[in-house]
RODO-2510 file (C-alpha; in nm, 4 decimals, decimal comma):
residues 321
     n   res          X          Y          Z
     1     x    -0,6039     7,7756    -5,3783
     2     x    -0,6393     7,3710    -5,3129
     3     x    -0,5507     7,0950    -5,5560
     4     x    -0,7655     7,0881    -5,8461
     5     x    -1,0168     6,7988    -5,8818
     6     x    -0,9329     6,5017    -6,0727
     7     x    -0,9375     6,6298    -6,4772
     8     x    -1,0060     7,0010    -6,3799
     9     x    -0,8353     7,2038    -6,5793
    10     x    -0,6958     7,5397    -6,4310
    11     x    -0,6605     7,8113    -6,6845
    12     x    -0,4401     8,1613    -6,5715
    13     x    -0,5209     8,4438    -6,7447
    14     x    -0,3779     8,8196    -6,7965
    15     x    -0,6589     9,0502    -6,8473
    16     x    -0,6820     9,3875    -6,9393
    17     x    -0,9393     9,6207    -6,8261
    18     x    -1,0409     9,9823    -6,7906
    19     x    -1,3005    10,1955    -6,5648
    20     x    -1,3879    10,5602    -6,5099
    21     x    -1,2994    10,5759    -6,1313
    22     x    -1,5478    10,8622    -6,0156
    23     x    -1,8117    10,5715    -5,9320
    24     x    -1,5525    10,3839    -5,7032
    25     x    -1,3605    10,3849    -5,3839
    26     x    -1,0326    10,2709    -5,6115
    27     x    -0,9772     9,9787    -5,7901
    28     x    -0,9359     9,7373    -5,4660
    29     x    -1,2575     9,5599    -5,3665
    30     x    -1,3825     9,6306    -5,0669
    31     x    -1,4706     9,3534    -4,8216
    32     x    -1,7314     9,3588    -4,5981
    33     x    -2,0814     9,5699    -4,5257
    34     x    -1,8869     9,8899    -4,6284
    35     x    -2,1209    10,0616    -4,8584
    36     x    -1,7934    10,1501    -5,0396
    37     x    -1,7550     9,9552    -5,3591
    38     x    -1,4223     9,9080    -5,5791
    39     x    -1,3510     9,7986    -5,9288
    40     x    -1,2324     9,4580    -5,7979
    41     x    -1,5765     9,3946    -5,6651
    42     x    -1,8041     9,4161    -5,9972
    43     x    -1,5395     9,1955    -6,1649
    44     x    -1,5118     8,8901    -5,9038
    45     x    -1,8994     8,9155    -5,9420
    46     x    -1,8862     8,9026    -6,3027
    47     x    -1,6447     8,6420    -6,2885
    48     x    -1,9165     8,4324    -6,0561
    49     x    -2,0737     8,3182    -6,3804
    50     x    -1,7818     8,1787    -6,5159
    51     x    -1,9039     7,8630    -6,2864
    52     x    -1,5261     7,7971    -6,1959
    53     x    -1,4379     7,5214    -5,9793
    54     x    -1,2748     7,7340    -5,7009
    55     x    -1,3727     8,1377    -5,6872
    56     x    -1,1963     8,3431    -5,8962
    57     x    -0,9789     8,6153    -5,7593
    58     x    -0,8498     8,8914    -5,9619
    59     x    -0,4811     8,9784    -5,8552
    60     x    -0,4846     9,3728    -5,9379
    61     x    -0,1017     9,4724    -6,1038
    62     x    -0,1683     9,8353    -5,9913
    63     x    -0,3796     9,9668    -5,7427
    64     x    -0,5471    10,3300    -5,7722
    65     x    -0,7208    10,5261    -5,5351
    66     x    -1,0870    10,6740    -5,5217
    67     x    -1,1618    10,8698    -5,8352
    68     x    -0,8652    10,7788    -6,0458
    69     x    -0,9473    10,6434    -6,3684
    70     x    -0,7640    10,4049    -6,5869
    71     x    -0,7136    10,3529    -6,9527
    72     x    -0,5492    10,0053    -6,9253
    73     x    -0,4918     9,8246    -6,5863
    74     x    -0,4366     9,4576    -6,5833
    75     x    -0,4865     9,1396    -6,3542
    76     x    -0,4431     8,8086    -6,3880
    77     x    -0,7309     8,5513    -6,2943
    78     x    -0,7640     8,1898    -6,2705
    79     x    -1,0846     7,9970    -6,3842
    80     x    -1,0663     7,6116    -6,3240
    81     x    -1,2882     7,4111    -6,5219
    82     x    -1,4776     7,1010    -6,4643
    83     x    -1,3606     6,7760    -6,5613
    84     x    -1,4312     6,7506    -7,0071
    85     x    -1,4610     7,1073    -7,0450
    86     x    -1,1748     7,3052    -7,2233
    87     x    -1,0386     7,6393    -7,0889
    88     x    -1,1892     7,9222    -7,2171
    89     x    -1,0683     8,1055    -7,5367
    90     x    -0,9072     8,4990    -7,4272
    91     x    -1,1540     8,5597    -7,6380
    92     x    -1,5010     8,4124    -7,4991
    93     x    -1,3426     8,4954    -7,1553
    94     x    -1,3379     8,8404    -7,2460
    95     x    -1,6938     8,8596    -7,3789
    96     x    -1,8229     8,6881    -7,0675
    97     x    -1,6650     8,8837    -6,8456
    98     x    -1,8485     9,1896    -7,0214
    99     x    -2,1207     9,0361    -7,0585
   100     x    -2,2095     8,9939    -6,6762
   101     x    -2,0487     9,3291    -6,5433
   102     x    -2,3176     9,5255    -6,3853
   103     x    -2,1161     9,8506    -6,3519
   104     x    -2,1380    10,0619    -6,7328
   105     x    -1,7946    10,2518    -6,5954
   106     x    -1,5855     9,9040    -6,6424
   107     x    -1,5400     9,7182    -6,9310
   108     x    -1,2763     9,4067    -6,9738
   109     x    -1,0657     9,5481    -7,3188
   110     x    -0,8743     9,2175    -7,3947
   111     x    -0,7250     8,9030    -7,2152
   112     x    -0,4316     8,6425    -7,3134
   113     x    -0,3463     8,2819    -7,1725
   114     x    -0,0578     8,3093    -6,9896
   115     x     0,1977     8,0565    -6,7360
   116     x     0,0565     7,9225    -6,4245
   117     x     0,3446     8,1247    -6,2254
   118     x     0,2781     8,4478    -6,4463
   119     x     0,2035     8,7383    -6,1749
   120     x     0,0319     9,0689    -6,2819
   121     x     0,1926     9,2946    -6,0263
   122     x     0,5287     9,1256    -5,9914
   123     x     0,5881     9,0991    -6,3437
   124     x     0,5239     9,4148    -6,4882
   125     x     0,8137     9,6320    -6,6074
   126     x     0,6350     9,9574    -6,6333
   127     x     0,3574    10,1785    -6,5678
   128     x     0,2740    10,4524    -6,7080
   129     x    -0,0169    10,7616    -6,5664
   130     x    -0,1396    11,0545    -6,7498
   131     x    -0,2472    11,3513    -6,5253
   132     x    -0,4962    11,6280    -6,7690
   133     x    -0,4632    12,0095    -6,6419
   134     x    -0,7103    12,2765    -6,8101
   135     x    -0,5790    12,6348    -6,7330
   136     x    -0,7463    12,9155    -6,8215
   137     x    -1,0931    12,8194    -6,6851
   138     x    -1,2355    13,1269    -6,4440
   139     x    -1,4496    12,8881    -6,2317
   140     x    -1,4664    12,4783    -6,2423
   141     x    -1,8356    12,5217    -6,3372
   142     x    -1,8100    12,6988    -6,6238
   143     x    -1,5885    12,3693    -6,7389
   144     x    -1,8635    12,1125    -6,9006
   145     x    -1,9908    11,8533    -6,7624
   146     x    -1,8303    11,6073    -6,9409
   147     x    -1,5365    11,6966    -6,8528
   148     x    -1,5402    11,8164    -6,4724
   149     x    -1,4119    11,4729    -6,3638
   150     x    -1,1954    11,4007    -6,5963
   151     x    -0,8964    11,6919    -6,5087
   152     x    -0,8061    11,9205    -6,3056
   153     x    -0,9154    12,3205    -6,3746
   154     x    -0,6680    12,5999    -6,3192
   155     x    -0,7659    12,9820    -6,3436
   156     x    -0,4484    13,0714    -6,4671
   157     x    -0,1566    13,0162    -6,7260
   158     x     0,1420    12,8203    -6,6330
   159     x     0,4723    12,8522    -6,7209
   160     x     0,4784    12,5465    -6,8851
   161     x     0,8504    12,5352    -6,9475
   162     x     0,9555    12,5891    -6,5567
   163     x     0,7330    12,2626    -6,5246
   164     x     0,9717    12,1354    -6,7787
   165     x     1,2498    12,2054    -6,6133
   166     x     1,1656    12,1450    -6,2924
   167     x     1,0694    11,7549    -6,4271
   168     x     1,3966    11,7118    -6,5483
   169     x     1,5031    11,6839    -6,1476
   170     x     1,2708    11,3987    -6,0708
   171     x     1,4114    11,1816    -6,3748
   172     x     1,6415    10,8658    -6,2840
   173     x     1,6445    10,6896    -5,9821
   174     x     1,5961    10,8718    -5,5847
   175     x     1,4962    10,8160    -5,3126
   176     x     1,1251    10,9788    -5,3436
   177     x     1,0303    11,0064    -4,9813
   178     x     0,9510    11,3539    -5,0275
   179     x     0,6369    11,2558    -5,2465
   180     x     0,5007    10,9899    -5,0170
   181     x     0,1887    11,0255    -4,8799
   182     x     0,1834    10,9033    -4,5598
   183     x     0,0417    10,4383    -4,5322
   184     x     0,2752    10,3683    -4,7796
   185     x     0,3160     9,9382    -4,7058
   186     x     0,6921    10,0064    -4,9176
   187     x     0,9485     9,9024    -4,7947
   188     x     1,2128    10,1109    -4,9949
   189     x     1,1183    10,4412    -5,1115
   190     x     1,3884    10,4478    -5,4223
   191     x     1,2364    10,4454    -5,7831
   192     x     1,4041    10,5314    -6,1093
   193     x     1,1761    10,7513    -6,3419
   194     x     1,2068    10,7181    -6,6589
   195     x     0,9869    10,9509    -6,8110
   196     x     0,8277    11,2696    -6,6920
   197     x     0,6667    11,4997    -6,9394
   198     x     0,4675    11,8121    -6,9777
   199     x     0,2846    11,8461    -7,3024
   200     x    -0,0004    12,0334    -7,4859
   201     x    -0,3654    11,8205    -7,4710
   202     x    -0,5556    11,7759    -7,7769
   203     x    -0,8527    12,0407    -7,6852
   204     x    -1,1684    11,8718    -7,5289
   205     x    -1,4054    11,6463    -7,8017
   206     x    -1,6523    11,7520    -7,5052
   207     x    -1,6462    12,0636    -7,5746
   208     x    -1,7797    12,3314    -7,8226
   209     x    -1,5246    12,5884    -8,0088
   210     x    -1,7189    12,8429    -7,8148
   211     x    -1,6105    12,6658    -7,4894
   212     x    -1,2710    12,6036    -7,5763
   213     x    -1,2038    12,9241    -7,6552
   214     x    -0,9635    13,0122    -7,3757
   215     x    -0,8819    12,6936    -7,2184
   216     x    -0,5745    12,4894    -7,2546
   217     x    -0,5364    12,1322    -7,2012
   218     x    -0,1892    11,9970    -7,0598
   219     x    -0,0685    11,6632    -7,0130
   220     x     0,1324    11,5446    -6,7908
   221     x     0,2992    11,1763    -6,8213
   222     x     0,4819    10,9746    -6,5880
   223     x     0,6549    10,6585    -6,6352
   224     x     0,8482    10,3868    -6,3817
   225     x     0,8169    10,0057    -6,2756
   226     x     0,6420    10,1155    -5,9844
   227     x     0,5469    10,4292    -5,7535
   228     x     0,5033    10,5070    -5,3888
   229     x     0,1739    10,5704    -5,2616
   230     x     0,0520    10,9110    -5,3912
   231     x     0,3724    10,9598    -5,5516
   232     x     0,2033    11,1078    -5,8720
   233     x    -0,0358    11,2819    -5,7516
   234     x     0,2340    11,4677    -5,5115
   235     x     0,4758    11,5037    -5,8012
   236     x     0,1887    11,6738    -6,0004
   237     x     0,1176    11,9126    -5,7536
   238     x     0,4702    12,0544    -5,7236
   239     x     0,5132    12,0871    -6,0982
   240     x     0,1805    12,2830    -6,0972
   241     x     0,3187    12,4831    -5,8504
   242     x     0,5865    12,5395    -6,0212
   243     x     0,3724    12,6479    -6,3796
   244     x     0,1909    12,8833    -6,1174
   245     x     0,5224    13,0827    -5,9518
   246     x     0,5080    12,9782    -5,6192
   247     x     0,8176    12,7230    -5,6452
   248     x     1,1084    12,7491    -5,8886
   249     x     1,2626    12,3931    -6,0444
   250     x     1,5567    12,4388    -5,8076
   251     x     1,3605    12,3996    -5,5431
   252     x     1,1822    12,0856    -5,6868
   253     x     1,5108    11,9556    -5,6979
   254     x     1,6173    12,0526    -5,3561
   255     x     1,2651    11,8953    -5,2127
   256     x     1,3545    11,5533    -5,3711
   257     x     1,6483    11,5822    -5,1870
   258     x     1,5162    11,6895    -4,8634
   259     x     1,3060    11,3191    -4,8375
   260     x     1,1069    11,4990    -4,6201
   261     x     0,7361    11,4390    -4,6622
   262     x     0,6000    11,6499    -4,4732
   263     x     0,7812    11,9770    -4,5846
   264     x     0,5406    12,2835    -4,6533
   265     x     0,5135    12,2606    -5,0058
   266     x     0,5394    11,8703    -5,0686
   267     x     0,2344    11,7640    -4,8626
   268     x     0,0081    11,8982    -5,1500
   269     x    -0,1665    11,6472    -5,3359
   270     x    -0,3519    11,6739    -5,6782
   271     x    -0,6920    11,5952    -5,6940
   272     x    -0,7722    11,1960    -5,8396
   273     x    -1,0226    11,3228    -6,0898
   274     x    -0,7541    11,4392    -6,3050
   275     x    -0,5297    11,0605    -6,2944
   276     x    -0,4965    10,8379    -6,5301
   277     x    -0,3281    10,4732    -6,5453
   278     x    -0,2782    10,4277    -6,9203
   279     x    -0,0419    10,1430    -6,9461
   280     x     0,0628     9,8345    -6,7732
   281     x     0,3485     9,6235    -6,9857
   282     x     0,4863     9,3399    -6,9362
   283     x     0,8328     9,1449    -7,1135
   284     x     0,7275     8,9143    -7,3911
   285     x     0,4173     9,0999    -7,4416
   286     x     0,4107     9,2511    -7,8117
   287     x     0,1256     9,4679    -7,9665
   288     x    -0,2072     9,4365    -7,8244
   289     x    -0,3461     9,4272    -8,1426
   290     x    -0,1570     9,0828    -8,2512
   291     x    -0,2644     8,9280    -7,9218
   292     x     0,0914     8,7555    -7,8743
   293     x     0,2873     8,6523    -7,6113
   294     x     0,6453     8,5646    -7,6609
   295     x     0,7252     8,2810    -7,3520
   296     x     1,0472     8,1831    -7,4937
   297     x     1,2449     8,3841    -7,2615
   298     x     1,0370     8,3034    -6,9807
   299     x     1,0555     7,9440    -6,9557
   300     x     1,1955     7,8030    -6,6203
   301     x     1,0358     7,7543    -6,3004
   302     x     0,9625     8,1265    -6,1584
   303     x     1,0892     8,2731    -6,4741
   304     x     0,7603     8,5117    -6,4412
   305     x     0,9054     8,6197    -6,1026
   306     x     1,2374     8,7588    -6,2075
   307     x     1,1284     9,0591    -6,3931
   308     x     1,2314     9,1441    -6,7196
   309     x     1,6026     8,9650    -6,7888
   310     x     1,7542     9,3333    -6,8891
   311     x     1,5640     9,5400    -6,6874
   312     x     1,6960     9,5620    -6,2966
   313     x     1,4429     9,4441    -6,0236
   314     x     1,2368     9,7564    -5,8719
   315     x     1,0576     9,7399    -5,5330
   316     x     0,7076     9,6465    -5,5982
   317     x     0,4338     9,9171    -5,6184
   318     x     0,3481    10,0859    -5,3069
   319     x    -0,0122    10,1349    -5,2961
   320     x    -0,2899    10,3453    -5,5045
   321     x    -0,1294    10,6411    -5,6973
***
């Protein structure tokens, strides 16, 4: 962006924000006379009525693909001001921004003031996804409605402690070439995962007791700074294959070590409709629910750049999970 009129005032802000990604071709706007349409694109237009001085530009921290959902991404925006007028409150930002979204699948959950050199991808420490699994449904349309979108439906049982197992071989840091799909823009395919989970579901709110007689919801949770392209959605599928028999946790172990992408069992993907981004954090950043930011440690030119001071720097995410 240019230099700022005389007595604009240019605000940054972090926002938080959530979507349910069926409606979208991934968070990413698309440019262009694509009929395509992502996340990105409903929010810049919302953010038209802010009446900024320059356009605002939403800088996504983590990009998902077509049909994922998220719980909590972030971005940070800036809106310059005219000359006389204050910067918005987090707060009436935050109700604008709602106000003048014309998608009902995205909603802006909170927002915070932060440093002019605060980044939302570069600065985050950790991300976290959620992947739902229902087993034990004969056909995906006998699941409801409600929730056909929303995870992934498996006729049979798994054998939900080989999944177990078998996670316990992805934690730490590798190098997770084998669960890169293929466009990746990384530039070093090492991550350290720090948690990788598979756990009972609560059972469906969308559902009666008649229909949840039978099914069984699983969750699966994955947390690092940052993931290759796919990388969830790959890792999912080999843990499910896993829970079904056709793989055994040593070889889950011996296909992170292979780094070979394109092996027979790796190149499976799991579908989007089951993915979840649930959280983005950030150092400094306390509980949401006392709105503060703690900028002590962060003060410095390009503090926001270093990453968190105990944390070691991670190559940057890869592309949409």
């Amino acid at each position: 962006m240019g230099s700022a009129p005389a007595g604009a005032v240019r605000a940054r802000y972090l926002v938080y924000f959530q979507y349910w990604g069926t409606a979208f071709n991934g968070v990413a706007a698309v440019r262009g006379a694509q009929r395509a349409i992502g996340v990105q694109n409903f929010l810049e237009e919302a953010a038209e009525r802010l009446n900024s001085v320059e356009p605002v530009k939403f800088t996504i921290s983590s990009r998902t693909d077509a049909g994922v959902h998220a719980l909590s991404n972030s971005a940070h925006l800036d809106v310059q001001r005219r000359s006389g007028q204050p910067p918005f409150s987090p707060e009436v930002l935050t109700e604008a921004l709602n106000t003048h979204l014309r998608h009902p699948a995205i909603r802006v959950v909170r927002a915070f003031r932060v440093p002019s050199n605060f980044h939302a991808r570069h600065t985050a420490t950790s991300r976290t996804y959620l992947y739902r699994l229902a087993t034990g449904c004969p056909r995906p349309n006998q699941l409801s409605v409600f929730e056909r979108n929303l995870c992934w439906a498996l006729q049979a049982n798994l054998d939900v402690a080989a999944m177990q197992e078998a996670a316990q071989h992805l934690l730490g840091t590798h190098d997770f070439s084998a669960f890169q799909s293929a466009g990746s823009p990384a530039k070093s395919s090492v991550r350290t995962l720090r948690r990788a989970t598979v756990s009972p579901g609560p059972a469906s709110p969308f559902l009666s007791s008649q229909e949840n007689r039978g099914l069984q919801f699983w969750s699966l949770e994955f947390e690092s700074q940052s993931f290759l392209y796919r990388q969830v959605r790959r890792m999912t599928a080999v843990l499910v294959a896993v829970g079904l028999g056709v793989l055994t946790p040593a070889q889950v172990k011996a296909i992170l070590e292979s780094r070979d992408p394109l092996g027979r069992h790796q190149t499976r993907v799991a579908p989007a409709h089951g993915l979840f981004l649930m959280a983005v954090r950030y150092p400094g950043l306390g509980d949401l629910a006392d709105g503060s930011l703690d900028f002590a440690q962060w003060e410095g030119p390009g503090a926001w750049d270093r990453g968190a001071p105990s944390q070691p720097r991670e190559p940057m995410d890869g592309g949409p999970v």
